[in-house]
C-alpha positions as CSV (number, residue, x, y, z in Angstrom):
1,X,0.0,0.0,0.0
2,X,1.7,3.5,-0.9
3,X,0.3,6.3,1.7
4,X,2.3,9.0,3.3
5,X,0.9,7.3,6.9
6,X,1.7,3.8,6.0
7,X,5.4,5.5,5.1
8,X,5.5,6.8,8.1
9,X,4.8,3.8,10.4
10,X,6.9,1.5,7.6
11,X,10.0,3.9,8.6
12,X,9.4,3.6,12.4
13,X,11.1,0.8,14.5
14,X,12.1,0.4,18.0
15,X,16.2,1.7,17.7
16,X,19.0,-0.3,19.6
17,X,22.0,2.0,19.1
18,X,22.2,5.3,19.1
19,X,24.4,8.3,17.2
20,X,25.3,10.3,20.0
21,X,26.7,13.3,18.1
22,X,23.4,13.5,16.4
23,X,21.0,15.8,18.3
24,X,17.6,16.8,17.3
25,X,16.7,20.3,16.0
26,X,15.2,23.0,18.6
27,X,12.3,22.9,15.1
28,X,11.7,19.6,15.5
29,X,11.8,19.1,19.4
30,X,9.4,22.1,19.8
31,X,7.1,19.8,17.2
32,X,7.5,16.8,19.2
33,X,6.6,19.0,22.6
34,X,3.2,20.4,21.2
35,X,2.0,16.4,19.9
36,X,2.4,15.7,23.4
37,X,0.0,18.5,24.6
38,X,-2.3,17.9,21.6
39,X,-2.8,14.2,22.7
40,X,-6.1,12.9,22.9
41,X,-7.0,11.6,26.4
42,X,-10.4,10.1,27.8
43,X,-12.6,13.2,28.5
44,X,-10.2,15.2,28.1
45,X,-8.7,14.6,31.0
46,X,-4.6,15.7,30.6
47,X,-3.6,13.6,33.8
48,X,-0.1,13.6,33.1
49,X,3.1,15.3,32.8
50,X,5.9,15.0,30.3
51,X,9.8,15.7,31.7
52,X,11.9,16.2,28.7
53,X,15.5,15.2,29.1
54,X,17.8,17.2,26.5
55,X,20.6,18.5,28.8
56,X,23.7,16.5,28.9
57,X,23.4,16.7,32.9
58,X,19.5,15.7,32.9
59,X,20.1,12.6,31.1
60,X,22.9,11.5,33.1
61,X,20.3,11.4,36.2
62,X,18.2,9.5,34.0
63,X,21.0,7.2,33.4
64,X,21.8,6.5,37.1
65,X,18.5,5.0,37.6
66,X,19.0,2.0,35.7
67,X,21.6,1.1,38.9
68,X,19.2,-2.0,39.4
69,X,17.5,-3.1,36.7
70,X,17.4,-3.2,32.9
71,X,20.6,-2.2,32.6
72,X,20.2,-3.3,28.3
73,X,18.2,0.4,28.0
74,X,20.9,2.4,29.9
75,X,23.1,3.4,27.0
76,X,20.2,5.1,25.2
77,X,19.9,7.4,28.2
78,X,23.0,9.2,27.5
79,X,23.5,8.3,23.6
80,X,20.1,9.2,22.3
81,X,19.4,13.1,21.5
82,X,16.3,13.3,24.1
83,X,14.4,11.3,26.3
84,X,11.1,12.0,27.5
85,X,9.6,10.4,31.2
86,X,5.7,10.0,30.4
87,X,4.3,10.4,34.2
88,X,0.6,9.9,35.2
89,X,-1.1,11.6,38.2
90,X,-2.1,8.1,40.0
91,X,-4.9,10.3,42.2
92,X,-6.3,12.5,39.6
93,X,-8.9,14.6,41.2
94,X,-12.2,16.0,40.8
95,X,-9.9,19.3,41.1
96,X,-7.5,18.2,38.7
97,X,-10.3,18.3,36.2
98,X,-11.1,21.3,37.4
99,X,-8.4,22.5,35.7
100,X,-9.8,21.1,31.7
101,X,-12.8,23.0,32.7
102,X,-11.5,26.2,33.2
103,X,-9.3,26.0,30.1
104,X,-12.3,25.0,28.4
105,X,-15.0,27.6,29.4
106,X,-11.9,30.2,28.6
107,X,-11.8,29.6,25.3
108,X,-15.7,29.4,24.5
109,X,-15.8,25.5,24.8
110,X,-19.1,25.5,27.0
111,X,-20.8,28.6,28.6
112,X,-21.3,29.0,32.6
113,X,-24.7,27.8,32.6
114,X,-23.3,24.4,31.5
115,X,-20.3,23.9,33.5
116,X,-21.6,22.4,36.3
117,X,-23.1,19.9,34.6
118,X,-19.7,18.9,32.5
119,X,-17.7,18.8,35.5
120,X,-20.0,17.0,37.4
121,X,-21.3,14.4,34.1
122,X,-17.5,13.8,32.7
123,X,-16.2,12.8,36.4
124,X,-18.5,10.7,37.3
125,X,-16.3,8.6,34.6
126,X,-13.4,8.7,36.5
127,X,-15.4,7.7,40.1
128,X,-15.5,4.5,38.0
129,X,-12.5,4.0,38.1
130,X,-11.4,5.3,41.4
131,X,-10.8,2.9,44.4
132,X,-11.8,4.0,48.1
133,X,-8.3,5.2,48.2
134,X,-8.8,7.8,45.5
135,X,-6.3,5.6,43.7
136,X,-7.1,5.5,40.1
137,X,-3.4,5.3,38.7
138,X,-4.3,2.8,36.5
139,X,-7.0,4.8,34.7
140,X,-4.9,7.4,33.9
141,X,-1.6,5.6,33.0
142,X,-3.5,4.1,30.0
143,X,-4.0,7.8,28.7
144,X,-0.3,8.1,28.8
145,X,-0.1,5.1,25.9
146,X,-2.3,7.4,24.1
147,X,0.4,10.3,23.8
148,X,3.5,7.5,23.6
149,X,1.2,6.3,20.4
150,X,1.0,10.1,18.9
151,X,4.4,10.4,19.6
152,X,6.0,7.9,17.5
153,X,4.3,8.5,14.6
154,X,4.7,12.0,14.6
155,X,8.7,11.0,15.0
156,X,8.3,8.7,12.1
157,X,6.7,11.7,10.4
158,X,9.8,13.9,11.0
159,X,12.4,10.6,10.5
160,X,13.3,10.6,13.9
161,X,14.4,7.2,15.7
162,X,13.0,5.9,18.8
163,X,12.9,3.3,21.1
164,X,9.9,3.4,24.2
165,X,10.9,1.9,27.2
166,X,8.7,0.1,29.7
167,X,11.9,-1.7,31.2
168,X,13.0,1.7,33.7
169,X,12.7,1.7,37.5
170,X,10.5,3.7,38.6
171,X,10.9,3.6,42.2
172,X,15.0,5.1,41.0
173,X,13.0,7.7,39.1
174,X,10.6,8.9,41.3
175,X,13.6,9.3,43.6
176,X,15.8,10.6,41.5
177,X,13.2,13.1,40.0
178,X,10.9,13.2,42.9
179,X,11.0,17.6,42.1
180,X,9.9,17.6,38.5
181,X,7.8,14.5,39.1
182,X,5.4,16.2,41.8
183,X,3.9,13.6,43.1
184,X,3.5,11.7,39.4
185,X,4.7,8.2,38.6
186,X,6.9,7.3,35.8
187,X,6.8,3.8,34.4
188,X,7.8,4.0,30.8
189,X,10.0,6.5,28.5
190,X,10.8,7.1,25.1
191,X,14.1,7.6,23.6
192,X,14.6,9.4,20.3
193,X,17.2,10.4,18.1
194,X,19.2,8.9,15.4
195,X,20.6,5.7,15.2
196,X,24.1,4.8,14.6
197,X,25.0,3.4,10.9
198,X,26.7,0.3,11.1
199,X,26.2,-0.3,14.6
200,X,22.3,-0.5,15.4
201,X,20.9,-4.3,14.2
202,X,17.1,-3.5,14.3
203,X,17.6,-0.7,11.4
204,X,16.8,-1.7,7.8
205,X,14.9,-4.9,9.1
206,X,12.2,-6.0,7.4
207,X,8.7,-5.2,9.2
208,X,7.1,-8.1,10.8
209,X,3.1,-8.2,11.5
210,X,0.4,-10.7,11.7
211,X,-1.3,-11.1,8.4
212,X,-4.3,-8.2,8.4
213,X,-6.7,-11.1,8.3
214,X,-5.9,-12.5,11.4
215,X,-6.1,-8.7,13.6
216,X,-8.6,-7.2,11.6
217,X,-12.3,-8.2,11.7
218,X,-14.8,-5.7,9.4
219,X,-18.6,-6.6,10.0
């Protein structure tokens, strides 16, 4: 199939070696920044926070928490160009939504006279999902998949390499970046940058999927 999308998702693979000399553009990381703001998330809901590691310094913390485990995705904290820590608020709030609310009676999204009624109907959603502790962590770390997802295809888009990375610690993070974090969890990140020639043995790999007949089903 030729289309500019399937292109885009034929290009991407997960990247196993790095280029550290190759750094991505301030153009292309501001890009990058405003997908993750613009991604979709279940009513709206934003419960997350994206730390974005570009400083030589900021990475190198990153790096020390792989001091117990998955030590195979260490190099890519220092080699890639940027990493990004996709955290989730794991006590998102009737407050927190709040928040959407406000943003979204600003800019002429609903009127007064209906916002009660939004902030009420859209939460009672997340009660659904909210244990007697107010934990509902689970909830919103799934909307975090939803950005990783937007993500990598817009760094397809822009030929950017990437690798996401489930196998962190993030008991090391939340020490480590307990400030920035505020109170947020951390369980997966994304690398990106540009792959070293030569050296990386995932690039130039065919693409291996399930026939479309055995994941798609059209009634």
């Amino acid at each position: 199939m030729s289309h500019p999308i399937i292109e885009d998702l034929n290009f991407r693979y997960t990247a196993k070696k790095y280029d550290a000399n190759k750094r991505i553009s301030a153009e292309d990381v501001a890009v990058i920044t405003e997908t993750l703001r613009l991604s979709a998330s279940s009513i709206n809901s934003q419960p997350w926070k994206f730390i974005v590691l570009e400083s030589e310094a900021a990475k190198q913390r990153f790096h020390d928490t792989f001091a117990n485990m998955h030590q195979f995705n260490q190099p890519h904290a220092t080699e890639a160009s940027h990493i990004v820590l996709f955290a989730h608020n794991p006590n998102y709030t009737k407050d927190d939504y709040r928040k959407v609310i406000d943003e979204e009676l600003k800019l002429g999204r609903l009127n007064q006279d209906s916002y009660q009624a939004r902030l009420d109907g859209a939460f009672g959603f997340v009660e659904m999902v909210t244990d007697d502790s107010g934990y509902n962590g689970q909830w919103t770390k799934a909307q975090t998949y939803i950005a990783l997802g937007t993500t990598l295809h817009t760094l397809a888009r822009l030929k950017i390499d990437s690798t996401p990375m489930e196998g962190v610690d993030p008991e090391l993070i939340g020490e480590e970046f307990k400030g920035e974090l505020g109170g947020y969890v951390c369980n997966f990140a994304l690398a990106m940058g540009y792959h070293l020639e030569g050296e990386d043995y995932n690039q130039g790999l065919p693409k291996s999927r399930l026939p479309i007949d055995e994941v798609i089903v059209t009634l």
